[in-house]
C-alpha positions as CSV (number, residue, x, y, z in Angstrom):
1,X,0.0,0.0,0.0
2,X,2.9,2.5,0.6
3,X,4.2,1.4,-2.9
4,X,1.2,2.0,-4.2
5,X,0.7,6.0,-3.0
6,X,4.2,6.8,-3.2
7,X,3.7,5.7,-7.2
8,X,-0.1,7.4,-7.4
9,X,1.9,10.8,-5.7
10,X,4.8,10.5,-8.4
11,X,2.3,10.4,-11.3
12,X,0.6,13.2,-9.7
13,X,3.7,15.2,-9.5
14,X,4.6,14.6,-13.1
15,X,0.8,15.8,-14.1
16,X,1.2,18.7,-12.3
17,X,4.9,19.4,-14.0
18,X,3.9,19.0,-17.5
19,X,0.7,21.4,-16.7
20,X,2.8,24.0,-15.7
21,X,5.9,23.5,-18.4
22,X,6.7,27.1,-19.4
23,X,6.1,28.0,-23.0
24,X,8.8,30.4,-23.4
25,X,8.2,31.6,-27.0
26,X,4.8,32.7,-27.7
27,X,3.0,33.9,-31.1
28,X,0.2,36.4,-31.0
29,X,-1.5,38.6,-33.8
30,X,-1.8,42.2,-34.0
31,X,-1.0,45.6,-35.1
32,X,2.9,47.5,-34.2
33,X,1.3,50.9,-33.0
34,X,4.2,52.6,-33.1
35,X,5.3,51.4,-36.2
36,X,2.2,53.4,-37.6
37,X,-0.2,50.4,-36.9
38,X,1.0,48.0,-39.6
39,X,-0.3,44.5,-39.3
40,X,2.3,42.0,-37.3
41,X,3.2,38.8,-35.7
42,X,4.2,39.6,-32.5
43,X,6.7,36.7,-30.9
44,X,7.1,37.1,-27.4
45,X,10.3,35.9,-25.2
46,X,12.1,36.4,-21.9
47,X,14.6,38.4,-23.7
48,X,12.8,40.4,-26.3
49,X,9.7,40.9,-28.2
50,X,9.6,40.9,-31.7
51,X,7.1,42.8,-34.2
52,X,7.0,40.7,-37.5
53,X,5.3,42.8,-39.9
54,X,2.8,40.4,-42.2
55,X,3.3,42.0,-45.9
56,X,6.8,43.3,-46.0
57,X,8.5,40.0,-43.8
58,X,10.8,42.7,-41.7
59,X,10.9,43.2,-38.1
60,X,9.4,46.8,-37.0
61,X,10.1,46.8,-33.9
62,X,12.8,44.8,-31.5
63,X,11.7,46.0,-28.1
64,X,13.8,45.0,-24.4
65,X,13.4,44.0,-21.0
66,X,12.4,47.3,-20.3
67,X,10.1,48.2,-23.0
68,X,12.9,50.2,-25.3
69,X,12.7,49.4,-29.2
70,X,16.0,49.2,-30.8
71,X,14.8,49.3,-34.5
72,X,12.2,52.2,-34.2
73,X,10.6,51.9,-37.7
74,X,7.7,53.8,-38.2
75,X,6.1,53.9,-41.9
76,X,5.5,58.0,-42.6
77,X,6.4,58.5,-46.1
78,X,9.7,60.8,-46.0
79,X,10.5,60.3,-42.7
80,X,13.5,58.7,-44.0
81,X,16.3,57.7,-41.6
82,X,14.0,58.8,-38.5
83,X,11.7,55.9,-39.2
84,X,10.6,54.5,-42.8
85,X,14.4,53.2,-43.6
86,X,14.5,51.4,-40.0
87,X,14.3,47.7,-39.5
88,X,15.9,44.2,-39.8
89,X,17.0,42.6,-42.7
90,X,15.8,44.8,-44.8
91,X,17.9,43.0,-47.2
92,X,16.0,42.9,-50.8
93,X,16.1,46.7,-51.8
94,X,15.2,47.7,-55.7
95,X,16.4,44.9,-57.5
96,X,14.4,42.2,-58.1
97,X,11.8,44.1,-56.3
98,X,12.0,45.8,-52.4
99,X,11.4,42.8,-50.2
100,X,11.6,41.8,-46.1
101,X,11.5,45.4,-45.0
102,X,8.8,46.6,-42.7
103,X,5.8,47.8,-44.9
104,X,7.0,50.9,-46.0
105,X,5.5,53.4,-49.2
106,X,8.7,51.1,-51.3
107,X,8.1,47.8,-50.0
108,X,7.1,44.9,-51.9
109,X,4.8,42.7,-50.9
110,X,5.4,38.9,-49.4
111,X,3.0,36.2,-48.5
112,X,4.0,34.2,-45.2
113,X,2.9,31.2,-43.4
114,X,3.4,29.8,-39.6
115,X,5.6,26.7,-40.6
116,X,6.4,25.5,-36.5
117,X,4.6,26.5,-33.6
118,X,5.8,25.2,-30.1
119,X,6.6,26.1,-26.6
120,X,10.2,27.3,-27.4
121,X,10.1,27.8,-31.6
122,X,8.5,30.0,-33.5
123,X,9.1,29.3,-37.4
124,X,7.3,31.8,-40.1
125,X,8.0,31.6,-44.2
126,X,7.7,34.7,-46.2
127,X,7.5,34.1,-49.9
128,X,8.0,37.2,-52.4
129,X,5.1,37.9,-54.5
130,X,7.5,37.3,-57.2
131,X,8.0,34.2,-55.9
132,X,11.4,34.3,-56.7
133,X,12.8,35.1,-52.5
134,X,12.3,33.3,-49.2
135,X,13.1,34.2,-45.9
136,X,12.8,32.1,-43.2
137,X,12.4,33.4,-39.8
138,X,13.0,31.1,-36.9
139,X,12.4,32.2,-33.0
140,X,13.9,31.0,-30.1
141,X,14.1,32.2,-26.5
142,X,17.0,33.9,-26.4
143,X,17.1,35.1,-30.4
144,X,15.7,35.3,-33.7
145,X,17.2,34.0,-36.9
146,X,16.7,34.9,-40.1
147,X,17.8,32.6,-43.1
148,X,17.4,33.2,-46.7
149,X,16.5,30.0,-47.9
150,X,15.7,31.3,-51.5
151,X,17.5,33.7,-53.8
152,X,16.2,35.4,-56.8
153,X,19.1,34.1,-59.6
154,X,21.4,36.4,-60.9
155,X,20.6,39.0,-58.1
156,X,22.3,39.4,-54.7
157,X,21.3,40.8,-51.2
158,X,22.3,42.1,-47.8
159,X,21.3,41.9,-44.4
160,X,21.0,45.3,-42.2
161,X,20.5,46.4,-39.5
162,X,19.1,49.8,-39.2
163,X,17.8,50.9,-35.9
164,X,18.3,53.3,-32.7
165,X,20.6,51.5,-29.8
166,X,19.1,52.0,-26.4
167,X,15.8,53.8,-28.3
168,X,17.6,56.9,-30.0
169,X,21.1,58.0,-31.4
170,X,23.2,59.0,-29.0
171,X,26.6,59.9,-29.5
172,X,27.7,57.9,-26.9
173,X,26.3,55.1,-28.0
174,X,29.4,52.7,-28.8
175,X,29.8,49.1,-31.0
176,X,32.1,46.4,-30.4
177,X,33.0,43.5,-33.1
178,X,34.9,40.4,-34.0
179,X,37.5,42.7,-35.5
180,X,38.8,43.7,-32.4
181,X,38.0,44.0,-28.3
182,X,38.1,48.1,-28.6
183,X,34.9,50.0,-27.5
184,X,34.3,52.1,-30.7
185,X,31.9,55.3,-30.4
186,X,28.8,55.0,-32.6
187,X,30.2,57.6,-35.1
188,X,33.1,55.4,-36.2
189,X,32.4,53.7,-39.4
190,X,34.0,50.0,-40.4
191,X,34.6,49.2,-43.6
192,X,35.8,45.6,-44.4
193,X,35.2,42.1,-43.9
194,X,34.9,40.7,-40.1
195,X,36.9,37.9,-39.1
196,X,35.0,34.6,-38.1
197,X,32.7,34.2,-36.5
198,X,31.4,37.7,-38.1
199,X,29.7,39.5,-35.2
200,X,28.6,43.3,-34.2
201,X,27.0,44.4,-31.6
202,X,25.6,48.1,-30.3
203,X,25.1,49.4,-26.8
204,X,24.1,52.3,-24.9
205,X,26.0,53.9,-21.7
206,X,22.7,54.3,-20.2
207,X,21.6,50.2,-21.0
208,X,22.6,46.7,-19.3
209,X,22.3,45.3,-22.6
210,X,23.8,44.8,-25.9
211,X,22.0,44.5,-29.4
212,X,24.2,41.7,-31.8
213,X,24.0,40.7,-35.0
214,X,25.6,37.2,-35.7
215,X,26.7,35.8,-39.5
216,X,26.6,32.1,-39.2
217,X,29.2,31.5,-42.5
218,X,32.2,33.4,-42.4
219,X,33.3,34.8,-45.8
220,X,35.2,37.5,-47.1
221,X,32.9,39.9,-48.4
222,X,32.1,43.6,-46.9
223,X,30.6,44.2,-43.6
224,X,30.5,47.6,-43.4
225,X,29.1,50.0,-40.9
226,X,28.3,54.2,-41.1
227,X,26.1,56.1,-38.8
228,X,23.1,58.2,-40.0
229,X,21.7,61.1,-38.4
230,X,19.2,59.3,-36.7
231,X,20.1,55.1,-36.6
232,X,22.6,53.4,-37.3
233,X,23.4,51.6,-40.8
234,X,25.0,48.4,-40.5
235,X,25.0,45.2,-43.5
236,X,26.6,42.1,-43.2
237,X,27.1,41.5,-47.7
238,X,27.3,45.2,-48.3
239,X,29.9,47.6,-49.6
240,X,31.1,49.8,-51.9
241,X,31.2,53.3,-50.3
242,X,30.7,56.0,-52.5
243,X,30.7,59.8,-51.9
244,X,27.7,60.0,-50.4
245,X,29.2,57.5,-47.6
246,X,26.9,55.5,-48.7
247,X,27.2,51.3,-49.3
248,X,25.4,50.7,-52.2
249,X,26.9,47.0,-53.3
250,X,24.9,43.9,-52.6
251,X,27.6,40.4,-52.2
252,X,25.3,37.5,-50.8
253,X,23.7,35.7,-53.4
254,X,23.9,32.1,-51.7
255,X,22.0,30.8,-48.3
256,X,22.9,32.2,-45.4
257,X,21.7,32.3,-41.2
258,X,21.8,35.4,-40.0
259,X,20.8,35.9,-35.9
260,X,20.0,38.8,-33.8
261,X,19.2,39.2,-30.4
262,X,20.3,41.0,-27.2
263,X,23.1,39.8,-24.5
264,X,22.1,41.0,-21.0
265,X,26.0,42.7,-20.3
266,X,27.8,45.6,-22.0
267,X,31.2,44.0,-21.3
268,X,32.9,42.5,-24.3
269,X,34.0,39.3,-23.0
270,X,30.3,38.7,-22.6
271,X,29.2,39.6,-25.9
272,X,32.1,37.4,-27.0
273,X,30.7,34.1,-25.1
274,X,27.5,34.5,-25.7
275,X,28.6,34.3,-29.6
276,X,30.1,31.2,-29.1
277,X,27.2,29.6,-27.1
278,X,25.1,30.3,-30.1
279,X,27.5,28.7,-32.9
280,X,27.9,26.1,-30.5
């Protein structure tokens, strides 16, 4: 009889355990206010929560623990680097079409469909309304990934990431990289290819976080980053400054995995390790 209620308590306990198993990604449906109500996924995590805007496949908005959105896009025709240019990967831009950008007045349209739905992964499929690009966009507790899984032939693409560290441009605002373990002020520009693993990532003084960007294949094409007025302009694939300071060169034009996320330290070493974890 003890045998048998220590078993009937044990089966209890493991009822109760499962019933209360944390989802730790979750997938709602609305609208990214901010973002000038455009229609959104909106994948929710410990570490971040992610607007996923339904027509252009781009992220909107990337907001922290504490409620601060580190990609500000908002869609106001001509508001230019102070909102309609933000985003993540924004990396399909008039060639081939203008495609996984936040819905803005130039974006092209994409179809997308929820391919994976559980308690700790999110997967959603945008296809082009060419049909000739796919991104696939996979969520996990402590990131997102983007892949492009499809590529238009003969045409190329990049992946940015234009946004406001900490909520705004600051000019203390600082990156580091895998180039080197130097703090570098937010209006120093890098132009060149980073080192493997390929890695940025932008901070704040006045946050306990970091924002990073993680290329899963090294290669030796451009990474190159310039501030604008008002966000930053970073593209792992692009290049070719010209005298505008502007990169206009697109270089990736074969799959590639892509993450972003944020790393709750500002100190290097950190950043560093938490890299690793990832590729691990």
């Amino acid at each position: 009889m003890v045998w048998l209620m220590g078993f009937i308590f044990f089966i209890q306990g493991c009822g109760v355990g499962s019933q209360q198993q944390k989802q730790e990604v979750q997938l709602t449906h609305g609208v990214d206010d901010s973002a000038g109500g455009v229609s959104t996924y909106i994948i929710s995590t410990s570490q971040a929560t992610y607007y996923l805007e339904k027509l252009g496949g781009g992220l909107s908005s990337m907001i922290d623990k504490d409620g601060v959105d580190w990609l500000g896009f908002h869609n106001e025709k001509g508001s230019a680097h102070k909102g309609e240019y933000r985003g993540f990967p924004n990396a399909i831009h008039k060639q081939d079409g203008s495609y996984f950008h936040a819905l803005n007045a130039g974006t092209a349209l994409s179809t997308s469909v929820v391919a994976k739905e559980s308690d700790d992964h999110i997967r959603i499929v945008f296809t082009s309304g060419n049909g000739a690009w796919q991104g696939q966009w996979d969520f996990y507790p402590e990131r997102c990934d983007f892949t492009m899984t499809q590529i238009s032939a003969g045409f190329k693409y990049w992946v940015l990431y234009e946004g406001v560290p900490g909520g705004e441009m600051n000019d203390d605002d600082f990156w580091y990289s895998s180039a080197d373990s130097q703090t570098h002020l937010i209006d120093e520009p890098f132009i060149g290819d980073f080192p493997s693993p390929e890695w940025i990532a932008f901070g704040d003084v006045k946050s306990p976080r970091m924002l990073y960007m993680l290329h899963h294949e090294d290669d030796s094409h451009p990474d190159d980053y310039l501030r604008r007025p008002d966000m930053t302009v970073f593209g792992f694939g692009r290049g070719n400054i010209n005298e505008t300071r502007t990169a206009t060169t697109k270089y990736l034009d074969t799959q590639q995995t892509f993450s972003i996320g944020f790393v709750e330290s500002s100190e290097y070493a950190e950043i560093e390790n938490s890299i690793k974890t990832i590729l691990r």
